[in-house]
N, C-alpha and C positions, 0 to 999 in steps of 0.2 A: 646449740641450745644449752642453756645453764640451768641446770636442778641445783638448788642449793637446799640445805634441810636446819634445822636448827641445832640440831644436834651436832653441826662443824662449829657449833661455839661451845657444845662441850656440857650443855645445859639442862638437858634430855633424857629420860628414859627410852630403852630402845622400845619403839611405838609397836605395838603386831599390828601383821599386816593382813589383809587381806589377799588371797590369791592373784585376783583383778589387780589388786592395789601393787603387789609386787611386779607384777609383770609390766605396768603402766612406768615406773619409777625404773625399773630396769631396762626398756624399750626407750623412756623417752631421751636418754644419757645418751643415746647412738644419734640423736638429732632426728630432725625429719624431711619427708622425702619431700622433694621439689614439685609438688604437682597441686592441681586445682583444689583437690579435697586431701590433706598431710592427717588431718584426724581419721578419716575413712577407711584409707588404706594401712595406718596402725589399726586402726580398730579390726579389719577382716587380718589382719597378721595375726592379731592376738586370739582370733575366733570370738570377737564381741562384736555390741553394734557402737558406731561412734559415738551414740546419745550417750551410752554407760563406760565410754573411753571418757568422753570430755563432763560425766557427776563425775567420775571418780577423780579425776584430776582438779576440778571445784572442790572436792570433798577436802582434799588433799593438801590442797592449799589455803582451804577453811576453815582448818584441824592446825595450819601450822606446822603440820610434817614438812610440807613443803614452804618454803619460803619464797623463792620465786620460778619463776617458769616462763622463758622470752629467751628472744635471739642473742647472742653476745656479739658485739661488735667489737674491730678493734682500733680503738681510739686512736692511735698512733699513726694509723693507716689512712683515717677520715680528716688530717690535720689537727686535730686534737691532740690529749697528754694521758698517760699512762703510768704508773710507779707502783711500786710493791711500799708497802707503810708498816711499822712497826711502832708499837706502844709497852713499857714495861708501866704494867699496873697492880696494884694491890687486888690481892687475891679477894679478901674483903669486901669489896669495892668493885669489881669487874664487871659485874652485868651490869652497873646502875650506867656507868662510863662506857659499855659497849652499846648500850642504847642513846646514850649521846652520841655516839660516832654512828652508829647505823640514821640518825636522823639526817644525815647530809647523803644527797642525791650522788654525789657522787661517789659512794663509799660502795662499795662491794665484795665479794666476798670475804668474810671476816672471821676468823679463826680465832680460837682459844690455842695457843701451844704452849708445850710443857719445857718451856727455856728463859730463861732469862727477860728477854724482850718474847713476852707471853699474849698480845695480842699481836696478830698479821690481817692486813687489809690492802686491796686493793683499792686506789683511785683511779676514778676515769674522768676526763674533764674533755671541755669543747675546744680549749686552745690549750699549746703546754705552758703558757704564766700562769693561768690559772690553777696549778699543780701545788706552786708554793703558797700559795692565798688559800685555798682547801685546808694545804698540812696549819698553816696558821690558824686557820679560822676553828679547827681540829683543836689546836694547843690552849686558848683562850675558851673554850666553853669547857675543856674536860679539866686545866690545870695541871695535863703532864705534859711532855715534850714528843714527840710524834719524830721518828729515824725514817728520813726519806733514803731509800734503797733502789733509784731507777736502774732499769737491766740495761747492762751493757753485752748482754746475748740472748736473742730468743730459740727457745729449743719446744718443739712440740712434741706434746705427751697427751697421748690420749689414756684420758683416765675415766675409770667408771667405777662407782661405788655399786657392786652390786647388797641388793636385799633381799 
């Protein structure tokens, strides 16, 4: 599963959380269990009931704390295309351009970094041509030039933000 927050664009005040609310953002980062009811059985972990697992997770994402909350697949894996993407953009100008680039369906996780080539995004596409027609179609609405960076190693890193 992918929690993503808006605050990985950097844009954010850090939000208070609610107790529920932490523990739901911190539990949901570990994925979920394989079984008929995946809310129910988070929901008795956490000592709640699933109706106030799955407000708080609407809340959550209807506050924009959260941004998205779904399976992650891996495109590479499904015959599809996959690449790490990079934009240097005017500081000025950043959010109006990261909202241009968050409107393609294939755009995901999109970061603010503090370097040179200052935004990072993933693309995911259903075939891999369609990787270069994306970074194009990227360059022609935003105006900058978009650094395709596909991996040549994958290393798994389980990572969790906690809150």
């Amino acid at each position: 599963m992918s929690v993503m927050t808006e605050r990985a664009l950097g844009n954010l005040e850090r939000p208070h959380f609610t107790e529920l609310e932490r523990q739901v953002i911190n539990r949901l980062q570990h994925g979920m269990p394989l079984e008929r009811h995946p809310y129910a059985a988070i929901a008795q972990e956490l000592g709640t009931s699933e109706q106030a697992l799955l407000d708080t997770l609407k809340s959550l994402l209807d506050r924009r704390i959260l941004t998205r909350f779904g399976p992650m697949f891996h495109a590479g894996e499904m015959g599809g295309g996959l690449t790490l993407a990079a934009m240097r953009l005017p500081e000025d100008d950043f959010d109006r351009i990261a909202a241009k680039v968050n409107e393609f369906d294939e755009v995901a996780h999109n970061y603010r970094r503090e370097h040179e080539l200052n935004m990072w995004f993933v693309v995911a596409t259903e075939a891999e041509e369609r990787i270069a027609e994306v970074l194009e179609q990227i360059e022609e609405v935003t105006g900058f030039p978009v650094y395709n960076m596909p991996k040549e190693e994958e290393f798994h890193v389980r990572l969790h933000f906690a809150v």
